[in-house]
Every structure is written in structure tokens, then in C-alpha cells.
C-alpha positions as CSV (number, residue, x, y, z in Angstrom):
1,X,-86.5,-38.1,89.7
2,X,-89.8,-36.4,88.5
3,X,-87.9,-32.7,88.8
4,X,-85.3,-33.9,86.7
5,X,-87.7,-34.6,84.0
6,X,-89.3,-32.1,80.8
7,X,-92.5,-33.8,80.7
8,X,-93.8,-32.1,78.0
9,X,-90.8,-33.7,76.3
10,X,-91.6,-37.2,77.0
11,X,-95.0,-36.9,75.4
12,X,-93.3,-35.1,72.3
13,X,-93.1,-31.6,72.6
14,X,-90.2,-29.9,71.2
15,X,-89.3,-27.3,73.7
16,X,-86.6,-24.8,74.0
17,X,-88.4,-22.9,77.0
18,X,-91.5,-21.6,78.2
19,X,-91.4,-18.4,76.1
20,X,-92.6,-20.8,73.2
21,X,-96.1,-21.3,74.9
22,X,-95.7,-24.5,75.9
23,X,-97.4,-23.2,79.4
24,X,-100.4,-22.3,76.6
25,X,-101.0,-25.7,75.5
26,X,-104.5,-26.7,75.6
27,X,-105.5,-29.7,77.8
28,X,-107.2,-31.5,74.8
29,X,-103.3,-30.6,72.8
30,X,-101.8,-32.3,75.6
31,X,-104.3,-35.3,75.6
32,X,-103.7,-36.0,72.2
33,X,-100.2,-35.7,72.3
34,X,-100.2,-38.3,74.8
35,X,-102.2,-40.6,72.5
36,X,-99.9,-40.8,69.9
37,X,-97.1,-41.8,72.0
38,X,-99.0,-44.2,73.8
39,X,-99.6,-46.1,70.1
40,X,-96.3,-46.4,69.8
41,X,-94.9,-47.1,73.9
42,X,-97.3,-49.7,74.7
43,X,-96.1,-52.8,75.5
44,X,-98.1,-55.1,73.4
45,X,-96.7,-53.2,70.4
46,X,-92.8,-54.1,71.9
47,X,-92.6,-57.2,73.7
48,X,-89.3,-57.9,73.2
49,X,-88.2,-54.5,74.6
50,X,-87.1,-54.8,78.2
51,X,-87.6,-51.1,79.1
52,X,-91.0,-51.2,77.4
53,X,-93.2,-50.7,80.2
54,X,-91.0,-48.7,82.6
55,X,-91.2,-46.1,79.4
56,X,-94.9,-45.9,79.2
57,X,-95.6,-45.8,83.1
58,X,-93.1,-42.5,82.6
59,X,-95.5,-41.8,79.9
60,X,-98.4,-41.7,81.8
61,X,-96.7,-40.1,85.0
62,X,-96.0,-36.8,82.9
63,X,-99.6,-36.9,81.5
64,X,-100.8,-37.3,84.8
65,X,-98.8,-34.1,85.9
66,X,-99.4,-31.9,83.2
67,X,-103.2,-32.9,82.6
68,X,-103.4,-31.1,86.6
69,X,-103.9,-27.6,86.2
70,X,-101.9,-27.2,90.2
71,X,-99.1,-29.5,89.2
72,X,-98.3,-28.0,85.7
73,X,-98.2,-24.4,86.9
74,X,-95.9,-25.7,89.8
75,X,-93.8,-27.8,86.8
76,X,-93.8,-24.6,84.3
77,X,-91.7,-22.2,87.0
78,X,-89.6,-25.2,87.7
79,X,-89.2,-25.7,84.5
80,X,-88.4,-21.8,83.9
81,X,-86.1,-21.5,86.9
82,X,-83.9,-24.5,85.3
83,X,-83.6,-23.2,82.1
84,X,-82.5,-19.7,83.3
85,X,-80.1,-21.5,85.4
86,X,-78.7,-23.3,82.6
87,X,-78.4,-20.1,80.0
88,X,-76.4,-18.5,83.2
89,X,-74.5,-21.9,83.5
90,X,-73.6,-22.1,79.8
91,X,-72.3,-18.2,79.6
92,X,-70.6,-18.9,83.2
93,X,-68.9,-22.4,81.2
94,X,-68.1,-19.8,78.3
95,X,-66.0,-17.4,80.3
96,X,-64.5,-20.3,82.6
97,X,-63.2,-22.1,79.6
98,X,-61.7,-19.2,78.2
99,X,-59.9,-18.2,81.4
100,X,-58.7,-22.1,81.5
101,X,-57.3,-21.4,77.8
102,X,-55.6,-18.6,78.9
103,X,-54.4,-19.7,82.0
104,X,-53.0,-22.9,80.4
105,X,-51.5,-20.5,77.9
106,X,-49.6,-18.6,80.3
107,X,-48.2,-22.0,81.8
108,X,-46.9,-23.5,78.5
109,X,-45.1,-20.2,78.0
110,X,-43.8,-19.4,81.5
111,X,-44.2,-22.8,83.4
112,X,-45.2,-21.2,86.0
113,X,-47.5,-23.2,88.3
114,X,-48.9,-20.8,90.5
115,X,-52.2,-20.0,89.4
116,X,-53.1,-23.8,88.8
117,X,-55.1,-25.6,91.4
118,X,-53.4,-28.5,93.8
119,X,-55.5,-30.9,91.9
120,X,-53.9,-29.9,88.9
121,X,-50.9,-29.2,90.0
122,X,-50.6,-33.1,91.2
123,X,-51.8,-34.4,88.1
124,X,-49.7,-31.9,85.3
125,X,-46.8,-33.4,87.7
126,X,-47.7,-37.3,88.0
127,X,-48.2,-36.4,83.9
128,X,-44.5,-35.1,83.7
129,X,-43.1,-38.0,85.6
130,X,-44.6,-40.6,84.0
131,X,-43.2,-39.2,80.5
132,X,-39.8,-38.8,81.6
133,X,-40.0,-42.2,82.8
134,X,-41.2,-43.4,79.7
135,X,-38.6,-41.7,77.7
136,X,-35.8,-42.8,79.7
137,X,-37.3,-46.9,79.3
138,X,-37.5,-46.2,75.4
139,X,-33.8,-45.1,75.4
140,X,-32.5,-48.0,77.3
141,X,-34.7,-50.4,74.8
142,X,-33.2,-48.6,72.7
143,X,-29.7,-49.2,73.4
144,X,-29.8,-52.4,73.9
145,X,-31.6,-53.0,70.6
146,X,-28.4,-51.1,68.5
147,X,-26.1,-53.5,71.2
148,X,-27.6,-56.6,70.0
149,X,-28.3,-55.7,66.1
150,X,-31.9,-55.3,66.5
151,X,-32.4,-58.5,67.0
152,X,-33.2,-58.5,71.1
153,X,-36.8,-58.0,72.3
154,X,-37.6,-55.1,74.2
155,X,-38.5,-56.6,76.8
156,X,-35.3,-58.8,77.5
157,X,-32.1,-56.0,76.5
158,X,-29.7,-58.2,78.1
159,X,-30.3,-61.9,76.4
160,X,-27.2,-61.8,74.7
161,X,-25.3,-60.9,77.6
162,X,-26.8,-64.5,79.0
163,X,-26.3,-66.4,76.4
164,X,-22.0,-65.0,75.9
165,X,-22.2,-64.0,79.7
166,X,-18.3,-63.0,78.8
167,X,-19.4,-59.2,79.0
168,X,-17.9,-57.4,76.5
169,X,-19.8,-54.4,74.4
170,X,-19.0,-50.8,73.8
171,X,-22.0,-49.7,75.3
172,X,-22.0,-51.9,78.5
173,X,-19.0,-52.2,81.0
174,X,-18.6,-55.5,82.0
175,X,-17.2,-54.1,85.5
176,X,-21.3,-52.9,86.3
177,X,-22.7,-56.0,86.0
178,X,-22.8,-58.7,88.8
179,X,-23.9,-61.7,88.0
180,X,-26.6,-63.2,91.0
181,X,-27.5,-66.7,91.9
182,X,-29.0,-68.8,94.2
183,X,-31.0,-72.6,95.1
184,X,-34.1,-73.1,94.3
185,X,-37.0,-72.0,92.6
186,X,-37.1,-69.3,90.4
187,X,-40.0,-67.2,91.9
188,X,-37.7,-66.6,95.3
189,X,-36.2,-63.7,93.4
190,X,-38.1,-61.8,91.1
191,X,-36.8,-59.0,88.6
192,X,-38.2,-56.4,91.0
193,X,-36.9,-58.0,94.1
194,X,-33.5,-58.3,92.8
195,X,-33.7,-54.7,91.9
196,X,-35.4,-53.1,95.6
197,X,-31.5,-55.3,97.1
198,X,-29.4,-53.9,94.5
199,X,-30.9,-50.4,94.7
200,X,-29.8,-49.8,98.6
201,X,-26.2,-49.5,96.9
202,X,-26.7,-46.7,93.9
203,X,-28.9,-46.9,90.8
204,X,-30.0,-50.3,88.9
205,X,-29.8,-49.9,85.3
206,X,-31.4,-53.2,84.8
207,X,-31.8,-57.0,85.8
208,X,-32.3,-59.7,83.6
209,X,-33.2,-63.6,85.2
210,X,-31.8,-66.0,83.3
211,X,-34.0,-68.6,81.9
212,X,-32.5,-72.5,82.2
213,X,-35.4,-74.3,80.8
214,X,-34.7,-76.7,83.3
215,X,-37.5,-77.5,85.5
216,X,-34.7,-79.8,87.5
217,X,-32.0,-77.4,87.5
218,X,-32.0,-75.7,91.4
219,X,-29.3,-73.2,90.7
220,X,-30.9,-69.9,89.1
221,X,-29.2,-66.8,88.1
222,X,-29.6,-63.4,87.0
223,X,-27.4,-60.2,85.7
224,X,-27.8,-57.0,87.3
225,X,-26.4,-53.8,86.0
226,X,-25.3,-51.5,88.2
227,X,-25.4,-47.7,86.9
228,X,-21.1,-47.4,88.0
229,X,-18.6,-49.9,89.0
230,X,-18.7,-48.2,92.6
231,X,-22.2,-49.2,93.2
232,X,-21.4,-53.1,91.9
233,X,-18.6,-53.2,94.4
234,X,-20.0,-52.3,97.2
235,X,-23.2,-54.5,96.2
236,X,-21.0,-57.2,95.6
237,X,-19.5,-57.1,99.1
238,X,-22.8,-56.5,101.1
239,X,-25.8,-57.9,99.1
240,X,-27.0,-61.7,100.8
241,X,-30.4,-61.6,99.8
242,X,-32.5,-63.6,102.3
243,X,-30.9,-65.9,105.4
244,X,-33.2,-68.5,103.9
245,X,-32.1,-68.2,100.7
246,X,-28.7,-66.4,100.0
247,X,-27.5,-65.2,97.2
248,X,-23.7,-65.3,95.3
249,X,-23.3,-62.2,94.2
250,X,-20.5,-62.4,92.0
251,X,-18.5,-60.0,89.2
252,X,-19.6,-60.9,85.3
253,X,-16.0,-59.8,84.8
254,X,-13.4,-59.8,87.0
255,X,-12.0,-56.0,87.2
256,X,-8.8,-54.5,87.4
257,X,-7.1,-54.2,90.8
258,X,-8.3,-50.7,91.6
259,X,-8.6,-48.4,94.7
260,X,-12.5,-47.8,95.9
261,X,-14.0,-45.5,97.4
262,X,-16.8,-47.6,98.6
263,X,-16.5,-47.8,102.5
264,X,-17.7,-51.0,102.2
265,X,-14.8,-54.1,102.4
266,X,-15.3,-57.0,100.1
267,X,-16.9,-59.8,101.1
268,X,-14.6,-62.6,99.8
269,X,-10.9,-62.5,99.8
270,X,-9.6,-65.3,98.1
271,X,-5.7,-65.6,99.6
272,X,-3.1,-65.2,97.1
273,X,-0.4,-67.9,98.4
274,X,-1.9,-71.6,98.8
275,X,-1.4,-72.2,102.7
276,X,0.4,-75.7,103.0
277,X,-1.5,-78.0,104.5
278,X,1.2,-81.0,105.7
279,X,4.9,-79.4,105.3
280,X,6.2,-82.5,106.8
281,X,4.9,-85.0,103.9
282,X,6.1,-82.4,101.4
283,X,9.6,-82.6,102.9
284,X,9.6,-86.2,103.0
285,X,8.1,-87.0,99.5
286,X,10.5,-84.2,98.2
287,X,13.9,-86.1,99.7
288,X,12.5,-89.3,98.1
289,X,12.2,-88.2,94.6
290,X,15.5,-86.9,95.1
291,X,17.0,-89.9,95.7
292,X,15.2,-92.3,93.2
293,X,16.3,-89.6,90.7
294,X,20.0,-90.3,91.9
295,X,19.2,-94.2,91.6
296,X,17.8,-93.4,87.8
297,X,21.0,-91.6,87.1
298,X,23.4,-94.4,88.7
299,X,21.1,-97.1,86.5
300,X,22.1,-95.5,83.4
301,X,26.3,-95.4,84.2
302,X,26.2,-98.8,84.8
303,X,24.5,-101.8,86.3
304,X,23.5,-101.5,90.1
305,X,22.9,-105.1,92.1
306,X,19.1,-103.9,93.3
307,X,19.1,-106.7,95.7
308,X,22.1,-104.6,97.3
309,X,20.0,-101.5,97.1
310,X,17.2,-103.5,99.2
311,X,19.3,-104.8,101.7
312,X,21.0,-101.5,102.0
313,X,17.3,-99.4,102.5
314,X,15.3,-102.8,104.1
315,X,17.6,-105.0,106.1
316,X,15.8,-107.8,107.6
317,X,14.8,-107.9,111.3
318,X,17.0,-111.0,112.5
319,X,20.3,-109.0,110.7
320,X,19.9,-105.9,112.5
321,X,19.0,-107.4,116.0
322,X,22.7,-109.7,114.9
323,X,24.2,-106.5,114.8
324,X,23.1,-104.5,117.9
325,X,23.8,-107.6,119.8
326,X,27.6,-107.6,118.6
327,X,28.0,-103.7,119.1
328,X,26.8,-104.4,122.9
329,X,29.7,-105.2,125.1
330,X,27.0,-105.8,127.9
331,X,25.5,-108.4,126.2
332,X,28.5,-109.9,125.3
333,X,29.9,-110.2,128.7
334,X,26.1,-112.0,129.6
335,X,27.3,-114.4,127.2
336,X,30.4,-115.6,128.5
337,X,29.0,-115.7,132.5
């Protein structure tokens, strides 16, 4: 915009203000002044410069207004007004910043943050947060890294817990980590999505999918580490994931038989005594090895006629019908009518 403009800078006047006499320049001054700056803004003299002729139409705009006796008296009090405002503005800026200095003095040393604006307030607290957060991360990358020798990446503290899976470091209690797994792909559950399930139970200290590098392989898993044993329990018994798409959510280590106080009951109870599933085969196959044994033991005393030992256990048909017939007196009497 024109008022936002020191035209007698854009045709080369150095000014500082009006009390210079830049309102006492001459129109011939002014004519020649424009001159020389049209020599060197003219178009033909840059043609590979893109803002060429939008500078020299600005060029001739401010000649046209101060070459108007009306229109530069109007443009020196403008001009006057501004640069009072400003010299107010930068004493104004002088005493503000100081009273910002001071105020951010007394908060450091009393953090106290009831002089400080809600816009500041917000942001000095997001600030706060987002360090703290970033403090605690650096101390779990941390750990991990002294865990695995300072080998493990930070990104992945748990890959040597995948590759052993068996759980046992001083630093980590096996009895915290549950180990998750499901069918299909591997983008069903992501890192964060296993950790908004888990988190419903108590804190998640971290979760770590485990890579198969397997395209083929449907089963995926992943470790989550629970921040106490309580909160893995009661995950354990309660955590399914999606009805599409369960999950097994399973100790990495199997923990002693303890009394919880999670409220929640376990979800699988594996039974401690095998149920018998046919009592009556048992029995039978039982009294049969019992008496081959006897046979094996008689074998080795002396010789047994095993063609006895058949007839005795597998007597043919005709013999046994023979014998019923000779125990029936009914029969017998039939014969002799």
C-alpha cells in the first residue's frame, strides 16, 4: 500500500525524518533524483530480472506523488505522524522488554505463574511436559542400551529380549512382560495400538513387534512390558484385542504361584489332573498287561503248550455249543423222546 511506503526513499533519499528537510527538497532535487534511479530500474537495462518493471512503475508512482505539491504536503505529515509513532513504539518496546526480563526473572526464581499471561502459561507448560517426556524416553534408551551392552538401537530396546525371549535381565522382570500374538498381517496391531489395549490395565513401559521376515508366516507377535506384575496379570486375563482378530496374550515367563490383588480372574486355567477320558478301556488294557506279564513269567520257569493257552482263552464255536448242550438236561431229555 502507497501509505506504507517512504517515497522519498524509493527514489534515494536517505531519510531519518522530516526534521532533515526532506519536506525542503526542491522539485528540480526531486526530478533529478528520480533520473538517476530510472538509469538504473529500467527494464531494458534488466531483462532478466522478473521484478524489473513492477520496481520502476513504484518508481514512477512516488515521483508522481511527491512531484504534486497537494500530495507531498499530505505524504510529509503522514510521514511525520508514523515516525513519532514509531520513536513512541520503540521506547514503549524498551520498557516492555525490560518488564518481560524482569517478570521472567521473578518466575525462574519463584516459579510462580501468576503474573504470566494464559498464552504463556499454556505454552511454558506444553514446554515442561514435552521435556520431561523427553527425559524420561532418553532414560529408558538408556537402560536398555547398558541391558544389551550398547549394542541395541534406540529405537528397538527390547531386540534381545526377541531374539532369547527367555526373559531374564537384572534390569527387566520377566514377570512384566506378556508376550502378544495373533493371525495375520502385521499392520492389524501396531506398536501404538498394542499400547492404547495394554494401557486400560496400568502403565506400558514399552512394546516391541517382533519382526519374522516372513512374508508367509501368519502368526505375529509382540512383547509388551507392563510397568508391575499386577498390571500384566490382570492384562493377561482381560486383554482380547479385536473379535475379528484376537489376540493370545500370554506370560514371557511363567510366575510364581502368588496371591493378586487384581480383581480381575484369569482368563485360562489350565486343570491340574488330566480328566480320564475312557476309564473302562484303561481298566481293561490294564488287566491284560497284567496277565501277559504273568504268561512272560510262567515262559521263563518252564515250557508252556501255547496251543493250550489258545484253546484255554479262544475255544472254538462247535466245542463250546458241545458243551452247553451236555450241561442241559432239557436238551438231553429232547434227545431221547
Amino acid at each position: 500500500m502507497e501509505i506504507e511506503i517512504n517515497h522519498y526513499e524509493v527514489l534515494g533519499f536517505k531519510t531519518t525524518g522530516v526534521e532533515e528537510g526532506l519536506s525542503k527538497l526542491s522539485l528540480d532535487e526531486i526530478t533529478k533524483a528520480y533520473r538517476k534511479k530510472a538509469l538504473l530500474l529500467h527494464p531494458d537495462k534488466r531483462p532478466n530480472d522478473k521484478n524489473a518493471a513492477v520496481e520502476f512503475q513504484q518508481l514512477k508512482s512516488s515521483y508522481e506523488i511527491l512531484k504534486d505539491e497537494k500530495a507531498r504536503k499530505l505524504f510529509d505529515d503522514l510521514l511525520r505522524v508514523k515516525l513519532e509513532r514509531e520513536q513512541r513504539q520503540t521506547q514503549y518496546d524498551s520498557k516492555r522488554r525490560r518488564m518481560m526480563f524482569d517478570l521472567e526473572e521473578r518466575e525462574r526464581a519463584s516459579f510462580s505463574f501468576s503474573l504470566m499471561t494464559p498464552d504463556l502459561k499454556v505454552r511454558r507448560e506444553e514446554e515442561r511436559i514435552a521435556k520431561l517426556f523427553m527425559e524420561e524416553i532418553e532414560r529408558i534408551r538408556a537402560k536398555h542400551r547398558e541391558k544389551s551392552g550398547g549394542f541395541g538401537t534406540p529405537m528397538t530396546p527390547l531386540r534381545s529380549d526377541l531374539n532369547g525371549e527367555d526373559g531374564n535381565s537384572e534390569d527387566l522382570d520377566s514377570e512384566k512382560v506378556l508376550k502378544v500374538s495373533w493371525e495375520g498381517n502385521q499392520d492389524d496391531y501396531s506398536s501404538e495400538k498394542l499400547r492404547n489395549l495394554f494401557e486400560e490395565f496400568g502403565d506400558v513401559v514399552d512394546v516391541v513387534i517382533r519382526s519374522t521376515g516372513s512374508k508367509r508366516r501368519r502368526t505375529k507377535s509382540a512383547l509388551v512390558v507392563m510397568e508391575n506384575k499386577d498390571a500384566a496379570v490382570s492384562a493377561m486375563g482381560s486383554v482380547c484385542g479385536d473379535l475379528s482378530n484376537p489376540l493370545l496374550v500370554l506370560p514371557l515367563k511363567k510366575a510364581a504361584p502368588t496371591v493378586s490383588s487384581s480383581p480381575f480372574p484369569p482368563r485360562y486355567v489350565e486343570p491340574e489332573v488330566p480328566v480320564a477320558s475312557n476309564l473302562v478301556g484303561a481298566s481293561y488294557q490294564a488287566k491284560e498287561a497284567s496277565i501277559l506279564d504273568k504268561l512272560r513269567k510262567r515262559s521263563k520257569m518252564g515250557s508252556i503248550n501255547w496251543m493250550r493257552v489258545n484253546r484255554k482263552f479262544n475255544l472254538d464255536k462247535g466245542e463250546k455249543r458241545q458243551q452247553r448242550n451236555k450241561n442241559d438236561p432239557w436238551k438231553s431229555l429232547a434227545k431221547v423222546g
